[in-house]
N, CA, C and O atoms as a GROMACS GRO file, in nm:
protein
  300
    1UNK      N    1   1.700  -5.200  -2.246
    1UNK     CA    2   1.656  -5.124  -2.362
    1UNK      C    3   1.637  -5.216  -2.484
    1UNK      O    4   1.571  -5.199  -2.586
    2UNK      N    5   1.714  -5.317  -2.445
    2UNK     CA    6   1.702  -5.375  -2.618
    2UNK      C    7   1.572  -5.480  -2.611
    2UNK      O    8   1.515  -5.516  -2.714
    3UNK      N    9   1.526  -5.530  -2.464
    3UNK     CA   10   1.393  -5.597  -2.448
    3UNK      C   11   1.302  -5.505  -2.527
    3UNK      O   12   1.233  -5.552  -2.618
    4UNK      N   13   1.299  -5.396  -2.501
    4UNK     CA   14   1.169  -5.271  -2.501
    4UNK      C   15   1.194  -5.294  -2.698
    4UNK      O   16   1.118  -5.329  -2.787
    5UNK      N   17   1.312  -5.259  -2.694
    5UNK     CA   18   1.334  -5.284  -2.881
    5UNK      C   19   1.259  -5.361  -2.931
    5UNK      O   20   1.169  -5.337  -3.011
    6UNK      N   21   1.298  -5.483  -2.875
    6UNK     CA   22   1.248  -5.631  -2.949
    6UNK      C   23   1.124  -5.620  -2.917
    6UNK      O   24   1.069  -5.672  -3.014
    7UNK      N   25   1.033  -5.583  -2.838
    7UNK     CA   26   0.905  -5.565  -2.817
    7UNK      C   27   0.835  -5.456  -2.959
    7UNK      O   28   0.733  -5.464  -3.026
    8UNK      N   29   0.914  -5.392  -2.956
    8UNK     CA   30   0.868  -5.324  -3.052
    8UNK      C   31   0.848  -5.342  -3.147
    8UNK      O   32   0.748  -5.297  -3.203
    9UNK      N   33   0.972  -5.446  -3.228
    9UNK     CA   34   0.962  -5.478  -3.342
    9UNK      C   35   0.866  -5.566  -3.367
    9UNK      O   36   0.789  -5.552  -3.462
   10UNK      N   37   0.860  -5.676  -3.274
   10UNK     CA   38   0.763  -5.800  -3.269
   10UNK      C   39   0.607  -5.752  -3.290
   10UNK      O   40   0.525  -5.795  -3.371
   11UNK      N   41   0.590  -5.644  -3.186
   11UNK     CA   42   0.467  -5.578  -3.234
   11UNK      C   43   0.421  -5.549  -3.343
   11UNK      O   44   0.330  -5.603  -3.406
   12UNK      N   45   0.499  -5.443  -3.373
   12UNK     CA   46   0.516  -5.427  -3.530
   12UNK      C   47   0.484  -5.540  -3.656
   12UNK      O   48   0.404  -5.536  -3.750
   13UNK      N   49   0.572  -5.630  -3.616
   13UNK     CA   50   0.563  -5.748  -3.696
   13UNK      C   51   0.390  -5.828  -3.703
   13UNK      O   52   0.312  -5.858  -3.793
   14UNK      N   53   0.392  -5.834  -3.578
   14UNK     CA   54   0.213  -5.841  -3.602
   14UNK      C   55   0.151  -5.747  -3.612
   14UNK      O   56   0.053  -5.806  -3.566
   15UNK      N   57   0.114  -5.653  -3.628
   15UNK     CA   58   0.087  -5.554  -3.700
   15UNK      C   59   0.044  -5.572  -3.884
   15UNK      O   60  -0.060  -5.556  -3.948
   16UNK      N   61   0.184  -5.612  -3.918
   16UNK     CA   62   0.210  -5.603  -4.042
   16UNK      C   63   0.127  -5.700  -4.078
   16UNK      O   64   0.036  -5.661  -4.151
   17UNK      N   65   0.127  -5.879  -4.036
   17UNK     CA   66   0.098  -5.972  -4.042
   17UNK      C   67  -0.083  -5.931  -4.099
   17UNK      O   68  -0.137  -5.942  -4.209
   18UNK      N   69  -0.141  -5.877  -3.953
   18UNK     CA   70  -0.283  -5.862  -3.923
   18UNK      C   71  -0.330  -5.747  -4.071
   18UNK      O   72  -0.441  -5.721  -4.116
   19UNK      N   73  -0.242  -5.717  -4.097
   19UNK     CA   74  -0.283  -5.577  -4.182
   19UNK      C   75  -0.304  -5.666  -4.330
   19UNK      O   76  -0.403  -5.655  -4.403
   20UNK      N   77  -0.173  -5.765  -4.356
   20UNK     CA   78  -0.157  -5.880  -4.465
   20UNK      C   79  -0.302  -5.968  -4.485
   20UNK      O   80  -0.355  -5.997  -4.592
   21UNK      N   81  -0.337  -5.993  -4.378
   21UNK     CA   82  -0.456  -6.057  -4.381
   21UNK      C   83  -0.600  -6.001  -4.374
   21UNK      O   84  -0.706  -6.063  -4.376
   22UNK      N   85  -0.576  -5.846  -4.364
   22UNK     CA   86  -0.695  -5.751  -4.443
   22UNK      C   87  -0.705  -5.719  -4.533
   22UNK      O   88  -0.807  -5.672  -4.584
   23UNK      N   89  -0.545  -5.743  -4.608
   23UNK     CA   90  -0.521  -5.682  -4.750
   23UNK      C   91  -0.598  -5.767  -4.868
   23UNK      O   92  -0.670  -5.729  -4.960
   24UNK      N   93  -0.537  -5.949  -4.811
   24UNK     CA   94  -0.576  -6.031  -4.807
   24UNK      C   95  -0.760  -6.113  -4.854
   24UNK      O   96  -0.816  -6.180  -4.940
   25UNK      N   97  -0.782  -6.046  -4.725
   25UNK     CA   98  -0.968  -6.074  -4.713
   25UNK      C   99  -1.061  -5.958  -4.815
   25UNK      O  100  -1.174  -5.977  -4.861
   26UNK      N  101  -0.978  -5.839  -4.833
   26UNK     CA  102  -1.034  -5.716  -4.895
   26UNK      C  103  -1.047  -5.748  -5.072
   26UNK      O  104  -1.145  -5.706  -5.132
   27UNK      N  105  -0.957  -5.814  -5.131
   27UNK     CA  106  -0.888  -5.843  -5.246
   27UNK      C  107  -1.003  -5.958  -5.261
   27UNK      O  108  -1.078  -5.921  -5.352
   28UNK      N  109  -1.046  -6.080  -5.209
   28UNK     CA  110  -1.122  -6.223  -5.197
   28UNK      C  111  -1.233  -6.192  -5.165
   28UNK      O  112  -1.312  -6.253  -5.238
   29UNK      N  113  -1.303  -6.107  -5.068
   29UNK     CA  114  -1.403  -6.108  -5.042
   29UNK      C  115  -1.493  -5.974  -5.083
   29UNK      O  116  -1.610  -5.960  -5.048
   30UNK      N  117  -1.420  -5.881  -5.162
   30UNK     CA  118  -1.504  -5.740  -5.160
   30UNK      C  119  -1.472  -5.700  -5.293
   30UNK      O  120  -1.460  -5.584  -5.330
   31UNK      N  121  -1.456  -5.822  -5.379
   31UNK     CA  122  -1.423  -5.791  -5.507
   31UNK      C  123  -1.542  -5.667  -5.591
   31UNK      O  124  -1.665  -5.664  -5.586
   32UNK      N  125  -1.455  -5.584  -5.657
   32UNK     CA  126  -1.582  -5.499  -5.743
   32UNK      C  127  -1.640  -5.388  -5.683
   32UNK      O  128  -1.703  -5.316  -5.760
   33UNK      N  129  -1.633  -5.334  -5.491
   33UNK     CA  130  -1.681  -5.256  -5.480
   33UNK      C  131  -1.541  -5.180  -5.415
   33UNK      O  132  -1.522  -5.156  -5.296
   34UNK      N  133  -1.457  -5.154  -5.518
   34UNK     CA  134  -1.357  -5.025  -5.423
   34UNK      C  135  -1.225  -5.130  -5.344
   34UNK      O  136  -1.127  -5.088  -5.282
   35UNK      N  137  -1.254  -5.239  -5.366
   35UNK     CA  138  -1.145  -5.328  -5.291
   35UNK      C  139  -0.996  -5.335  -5.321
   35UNK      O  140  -0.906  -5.385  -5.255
   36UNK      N  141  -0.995  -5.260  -5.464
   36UNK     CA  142  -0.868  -5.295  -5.536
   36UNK      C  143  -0.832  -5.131  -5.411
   36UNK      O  144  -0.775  -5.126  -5.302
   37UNK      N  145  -0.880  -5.053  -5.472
   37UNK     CA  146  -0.776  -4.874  -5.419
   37UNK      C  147  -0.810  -4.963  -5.260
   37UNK      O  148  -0.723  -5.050  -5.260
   38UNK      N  149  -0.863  -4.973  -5.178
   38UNK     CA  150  -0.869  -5.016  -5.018
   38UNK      C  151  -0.726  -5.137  -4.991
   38UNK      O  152  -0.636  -5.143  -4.907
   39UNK      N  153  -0.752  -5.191  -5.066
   39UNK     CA  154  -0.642  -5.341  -5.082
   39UNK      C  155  -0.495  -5.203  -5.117
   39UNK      O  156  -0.413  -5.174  -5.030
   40UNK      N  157  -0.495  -5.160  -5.217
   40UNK     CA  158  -0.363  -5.085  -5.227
   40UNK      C  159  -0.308  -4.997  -5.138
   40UNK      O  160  -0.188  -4.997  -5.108
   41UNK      N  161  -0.449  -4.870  -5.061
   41UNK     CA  162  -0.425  -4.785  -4.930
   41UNK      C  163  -0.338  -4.901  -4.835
   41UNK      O  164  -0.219  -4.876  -4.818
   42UNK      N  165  -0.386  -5.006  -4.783
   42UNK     CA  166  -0.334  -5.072  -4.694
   42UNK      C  167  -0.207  -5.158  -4.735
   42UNK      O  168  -0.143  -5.211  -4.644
   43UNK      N  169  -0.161  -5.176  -4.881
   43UNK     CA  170  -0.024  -5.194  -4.926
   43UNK      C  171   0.082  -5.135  -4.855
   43UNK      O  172   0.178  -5.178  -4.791
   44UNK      N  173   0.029  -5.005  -4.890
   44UNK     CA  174   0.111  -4.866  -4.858
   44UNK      C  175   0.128  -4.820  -4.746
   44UNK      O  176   0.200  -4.721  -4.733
   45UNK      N  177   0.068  -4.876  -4.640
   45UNK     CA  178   0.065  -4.835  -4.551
   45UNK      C  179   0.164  -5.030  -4.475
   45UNK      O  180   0.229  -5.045  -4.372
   46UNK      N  181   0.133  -5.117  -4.565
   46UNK     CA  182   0.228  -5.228  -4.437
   46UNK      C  183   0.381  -5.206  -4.485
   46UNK      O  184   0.472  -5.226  -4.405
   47UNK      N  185   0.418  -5.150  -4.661
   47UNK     CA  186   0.505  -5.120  -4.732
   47UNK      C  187   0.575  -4.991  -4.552
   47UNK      O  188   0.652  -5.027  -4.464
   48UNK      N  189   0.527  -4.898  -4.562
   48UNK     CA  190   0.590  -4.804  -4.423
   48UNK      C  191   0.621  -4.859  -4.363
   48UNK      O  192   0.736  -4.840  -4.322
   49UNK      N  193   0.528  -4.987  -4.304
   49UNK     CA  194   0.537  -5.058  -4.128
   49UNK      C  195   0.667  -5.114  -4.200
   49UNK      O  196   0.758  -5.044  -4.157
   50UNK      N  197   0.718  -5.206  -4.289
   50UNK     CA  198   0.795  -5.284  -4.315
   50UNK      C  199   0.894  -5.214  -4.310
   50UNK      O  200   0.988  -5.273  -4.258
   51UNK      N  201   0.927  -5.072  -4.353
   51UNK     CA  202   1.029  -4.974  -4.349
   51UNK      C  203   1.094  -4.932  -4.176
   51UNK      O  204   1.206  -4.940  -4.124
   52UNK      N  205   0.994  -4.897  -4.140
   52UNK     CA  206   0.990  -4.880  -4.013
   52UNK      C  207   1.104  -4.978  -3.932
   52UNK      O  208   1.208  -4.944  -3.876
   53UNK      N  209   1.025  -5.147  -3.951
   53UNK     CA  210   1.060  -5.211  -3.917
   53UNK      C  211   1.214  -5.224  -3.946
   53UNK      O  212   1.291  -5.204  -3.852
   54UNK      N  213   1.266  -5.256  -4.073
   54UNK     CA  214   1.390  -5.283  -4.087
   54UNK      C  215   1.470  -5.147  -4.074
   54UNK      O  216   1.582  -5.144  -4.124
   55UNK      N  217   1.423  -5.038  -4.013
   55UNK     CA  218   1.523  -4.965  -3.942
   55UNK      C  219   1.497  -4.952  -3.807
   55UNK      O  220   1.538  -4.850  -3.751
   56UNK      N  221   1.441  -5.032  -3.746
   56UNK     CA  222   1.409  -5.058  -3.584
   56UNK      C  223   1.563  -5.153  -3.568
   56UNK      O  224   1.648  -5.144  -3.480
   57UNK      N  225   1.560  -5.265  -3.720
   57UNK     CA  226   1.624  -5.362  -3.723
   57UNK      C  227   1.783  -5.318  -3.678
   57UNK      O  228   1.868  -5.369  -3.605
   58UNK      N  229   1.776  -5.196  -3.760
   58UNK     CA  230   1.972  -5.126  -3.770
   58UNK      C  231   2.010  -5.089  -3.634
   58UNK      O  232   2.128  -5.076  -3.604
   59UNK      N  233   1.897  -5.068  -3.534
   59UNK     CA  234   1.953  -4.964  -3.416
   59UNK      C  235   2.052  -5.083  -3.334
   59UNK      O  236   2.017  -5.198  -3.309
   60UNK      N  237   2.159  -5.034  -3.307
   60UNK     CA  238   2.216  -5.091  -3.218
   60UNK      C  239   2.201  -5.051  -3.078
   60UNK      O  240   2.257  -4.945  -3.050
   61UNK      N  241   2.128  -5.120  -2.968
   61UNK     CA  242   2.074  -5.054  -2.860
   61UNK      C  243   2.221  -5.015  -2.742
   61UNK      O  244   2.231  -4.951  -2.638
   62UNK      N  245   2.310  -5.090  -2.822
   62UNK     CA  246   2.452  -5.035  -2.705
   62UNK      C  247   2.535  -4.926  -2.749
   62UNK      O  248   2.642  -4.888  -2.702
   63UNK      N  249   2.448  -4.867  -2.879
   63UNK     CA  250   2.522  -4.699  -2.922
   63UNK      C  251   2.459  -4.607  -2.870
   63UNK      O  252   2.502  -4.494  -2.895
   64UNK      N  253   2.336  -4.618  -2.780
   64UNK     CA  254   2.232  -4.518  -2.751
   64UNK      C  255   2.347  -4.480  -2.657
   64UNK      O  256   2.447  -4.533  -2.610
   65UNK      N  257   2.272  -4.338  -2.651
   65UNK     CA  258   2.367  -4.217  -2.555
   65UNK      C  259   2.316  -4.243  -2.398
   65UNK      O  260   2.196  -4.253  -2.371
   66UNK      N  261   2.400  -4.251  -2.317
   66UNK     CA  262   2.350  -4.232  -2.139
   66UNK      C  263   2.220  -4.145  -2.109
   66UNK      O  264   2.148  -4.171  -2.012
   67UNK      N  265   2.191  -4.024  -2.212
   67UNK     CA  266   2.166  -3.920  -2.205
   67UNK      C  267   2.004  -3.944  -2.228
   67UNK      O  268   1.906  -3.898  -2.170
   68UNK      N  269   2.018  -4.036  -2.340
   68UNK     CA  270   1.887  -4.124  -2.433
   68UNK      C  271   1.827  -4.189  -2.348
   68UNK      O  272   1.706  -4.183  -2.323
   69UNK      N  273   1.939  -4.283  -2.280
   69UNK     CA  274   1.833  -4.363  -2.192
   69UNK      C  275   1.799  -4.287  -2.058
   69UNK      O  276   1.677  -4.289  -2.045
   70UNK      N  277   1.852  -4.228  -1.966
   70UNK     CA  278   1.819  -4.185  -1.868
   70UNK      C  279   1.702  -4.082  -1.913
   70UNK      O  280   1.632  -4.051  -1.816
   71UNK      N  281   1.661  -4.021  -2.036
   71UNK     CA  282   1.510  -3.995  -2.092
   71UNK      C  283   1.422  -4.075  -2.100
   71UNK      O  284   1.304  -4.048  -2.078
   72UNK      N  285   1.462  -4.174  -2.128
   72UNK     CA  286   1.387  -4.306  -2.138
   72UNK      C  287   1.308  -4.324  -2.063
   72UNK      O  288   1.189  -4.292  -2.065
   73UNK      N  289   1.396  -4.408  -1.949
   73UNK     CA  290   1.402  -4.425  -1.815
   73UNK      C  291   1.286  -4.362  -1.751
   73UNK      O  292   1.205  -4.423  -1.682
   74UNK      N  293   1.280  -4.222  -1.781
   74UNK     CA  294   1.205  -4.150  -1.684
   74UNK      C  295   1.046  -4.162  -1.759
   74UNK      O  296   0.975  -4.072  -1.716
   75UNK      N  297   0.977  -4.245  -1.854
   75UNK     CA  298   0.882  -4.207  -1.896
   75UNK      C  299   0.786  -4.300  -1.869
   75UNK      O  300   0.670  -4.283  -1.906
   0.00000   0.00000   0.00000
């Protein structure tokens, strides 16, 4: 379970990265037409992923319930 975790987060993490570097290109290259509110939508939205993330960070995968994983398990 805690592989599947760390997969997750890592994903995530690029995610965030790839999103940084639209925020990035949007701000430099599309100056003047709408780039600033587009550049901020996607703030707000890596601002979540980052939230997300550092409570992916808290789970301790050896408090999950028997109950949790054998749901898991089955999917």
């Amino acid at each position: 379970m805690a592989s599947g975790l760390n997969g997750v987060k890592s994903e995530l993490s690029n995610i965030i990265s790839e999103l940084h570097s639209i925020e990035s290109g949007l701000m430099s290259d599309f100056q003047g037409i709408g780039s600033e509110v587009a550049a901020a939508r996607i703030r707000e939205f890596i601002e979540e992923c980052e939230r997300a993330r550092r409570s992916l960070t808290k789970v301790d995968p050896s408090n999950l319930s028997e109950a949790f994983l054998a749901k898991s398990a089955k999917r």
